[in-house]
C-alpha positions as CSV (number, residue, x, y, z in Angstrom):
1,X,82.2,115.4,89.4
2,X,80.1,112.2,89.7
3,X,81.7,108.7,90.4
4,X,81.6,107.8,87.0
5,X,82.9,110.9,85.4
6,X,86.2,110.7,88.3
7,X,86.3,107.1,87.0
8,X,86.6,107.8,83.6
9,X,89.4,110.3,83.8
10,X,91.5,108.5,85.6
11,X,91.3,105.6,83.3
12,X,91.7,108.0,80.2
13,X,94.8,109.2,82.4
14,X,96.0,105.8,83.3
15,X,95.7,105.0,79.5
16,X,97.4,107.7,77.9
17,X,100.7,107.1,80.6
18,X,100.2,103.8,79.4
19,X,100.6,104.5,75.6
20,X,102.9,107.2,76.0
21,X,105.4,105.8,78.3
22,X,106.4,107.1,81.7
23,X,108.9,110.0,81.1
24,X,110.3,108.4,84.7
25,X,111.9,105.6,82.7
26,X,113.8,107.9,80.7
27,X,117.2,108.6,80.3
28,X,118.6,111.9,82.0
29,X,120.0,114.6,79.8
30,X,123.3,116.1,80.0
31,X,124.2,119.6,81.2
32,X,124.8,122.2,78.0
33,X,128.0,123.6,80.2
34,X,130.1,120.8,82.5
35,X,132.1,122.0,85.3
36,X,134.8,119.7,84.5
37,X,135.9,119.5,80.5
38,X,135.4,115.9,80.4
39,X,133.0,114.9,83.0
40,X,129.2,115.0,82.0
41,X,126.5,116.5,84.9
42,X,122.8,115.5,84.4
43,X,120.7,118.2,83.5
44,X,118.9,119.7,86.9
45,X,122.5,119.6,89.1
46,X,124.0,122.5,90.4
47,X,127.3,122.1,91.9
48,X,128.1,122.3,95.6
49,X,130.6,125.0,95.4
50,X,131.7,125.3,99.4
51,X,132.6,121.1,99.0
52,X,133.9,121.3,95.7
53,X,137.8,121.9,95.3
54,X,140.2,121.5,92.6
55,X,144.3,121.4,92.3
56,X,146.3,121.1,88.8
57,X,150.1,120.3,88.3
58,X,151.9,120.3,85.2
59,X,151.5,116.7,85.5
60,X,148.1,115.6,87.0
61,X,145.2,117.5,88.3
62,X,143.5,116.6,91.5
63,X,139.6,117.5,91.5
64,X,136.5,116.6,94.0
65,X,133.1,118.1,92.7
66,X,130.2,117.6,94.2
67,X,126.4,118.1,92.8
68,X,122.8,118.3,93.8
69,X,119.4,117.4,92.0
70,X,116.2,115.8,92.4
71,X,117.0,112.8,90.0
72,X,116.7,109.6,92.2
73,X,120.1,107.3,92.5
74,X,119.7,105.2,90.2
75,X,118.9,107.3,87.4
76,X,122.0,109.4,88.1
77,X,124.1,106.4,88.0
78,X,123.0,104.8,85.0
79,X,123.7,108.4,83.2
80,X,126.9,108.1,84.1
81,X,127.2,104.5,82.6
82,X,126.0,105.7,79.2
83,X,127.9,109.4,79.4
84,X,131.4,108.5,80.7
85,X,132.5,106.3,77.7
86,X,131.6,109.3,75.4
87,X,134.3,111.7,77.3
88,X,136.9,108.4,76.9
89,X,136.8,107.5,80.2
90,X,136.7,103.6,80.3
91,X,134.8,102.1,82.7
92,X,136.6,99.4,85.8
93,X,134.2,98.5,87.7
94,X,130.8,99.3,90.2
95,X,129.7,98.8,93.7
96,X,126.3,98.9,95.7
97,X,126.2,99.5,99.4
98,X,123.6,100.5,101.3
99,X,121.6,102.8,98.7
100,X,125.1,104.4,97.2
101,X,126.5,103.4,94.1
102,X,130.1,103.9,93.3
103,X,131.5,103.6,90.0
104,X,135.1,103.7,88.8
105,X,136.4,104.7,85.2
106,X,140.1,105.2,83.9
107,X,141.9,107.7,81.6
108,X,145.4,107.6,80.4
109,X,146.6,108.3,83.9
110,X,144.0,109.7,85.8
111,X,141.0,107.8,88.0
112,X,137.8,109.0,88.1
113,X,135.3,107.7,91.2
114,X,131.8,108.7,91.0
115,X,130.1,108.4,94.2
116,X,125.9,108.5,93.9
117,X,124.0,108.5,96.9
118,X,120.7,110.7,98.8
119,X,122.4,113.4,100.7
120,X,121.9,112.6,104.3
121,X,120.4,109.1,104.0
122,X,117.4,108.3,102.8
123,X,114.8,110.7,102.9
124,X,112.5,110.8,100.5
125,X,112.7,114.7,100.0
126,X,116.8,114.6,100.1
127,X,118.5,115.8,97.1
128,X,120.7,113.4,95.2
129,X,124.5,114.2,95.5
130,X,126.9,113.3,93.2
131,X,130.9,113.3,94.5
132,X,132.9,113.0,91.6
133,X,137.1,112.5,92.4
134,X,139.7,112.5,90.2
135,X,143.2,112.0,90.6
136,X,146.7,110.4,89.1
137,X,145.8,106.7,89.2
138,X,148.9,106.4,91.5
139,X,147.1,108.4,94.0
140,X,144.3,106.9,94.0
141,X,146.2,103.3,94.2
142,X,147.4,104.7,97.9
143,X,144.6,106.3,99.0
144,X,142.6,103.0,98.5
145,X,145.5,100.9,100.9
């Protein structure tokens, strides 16, 4: 292919990403089948069963899931921003440190803490993970002390 011609498609290229919009920028979509009733998963995470444990009482359940995906951080934590409110979980408050975002929502009685972060640190390659914790908001009042 001559200079020219290489030229020209990569403007044609460069102008049709232009028009149509990056798909980057878009919102992630939900998982059809959640792992936990009312906590959405982006589409593309698959749960990290051997880390993942769950406990239920008559009176409050007790629940860490964690997921893997290839969606970058924040991406992952502005689905949760959008998707949380529509399971009734109200949102508290957020945190940035480092590169790992941790967001905090509420429930009736439960508290739900959704960590977002690249496994192992950086990496361009890592997977995203996804620790999600929920727990009576009592427990999570003491575990925070």
């Amino acid at each position: 292919m001559s200079r020219t011609g290489f030229a020209s498609v990569l403007l044609l290229s460069v102008s049709l990403m232009a028009l149509t919009g990056c798909p980057e920028d878009a919102q992630l979509a939900q998982r059809t089948n959640s792992y936990i009733a009312d906590v959405p998963v982006p589409k593309g995470f698959e749960r990290a069963v051997r880390e993942s444990t769950y406990s239920s009482t008559p009176k409050a359940r007790r629940i860490l899931d964690v997921y893997e995906g290839g969606a970058d951080p924040i991406k992952v934590r502005n689905f949760y921003k959008t998707y949380m409110p529509a399971q009734k979980w109200e949102f508290d408050d957020e945190s940035l440190s480092g590169s790992i975002y941790t967001l905090n929502f509420t429930k009736g009685d439960e508290h739900c803490t959704v960590i977002v972060a690249k496994k192992n640190e950086g990496g361009l390659f890592n997977p995203t993970e996804i620790r999600v914790k929920i727990e009576a908001k009592t427990e999570a009042k003491s575990d925070s002390k």
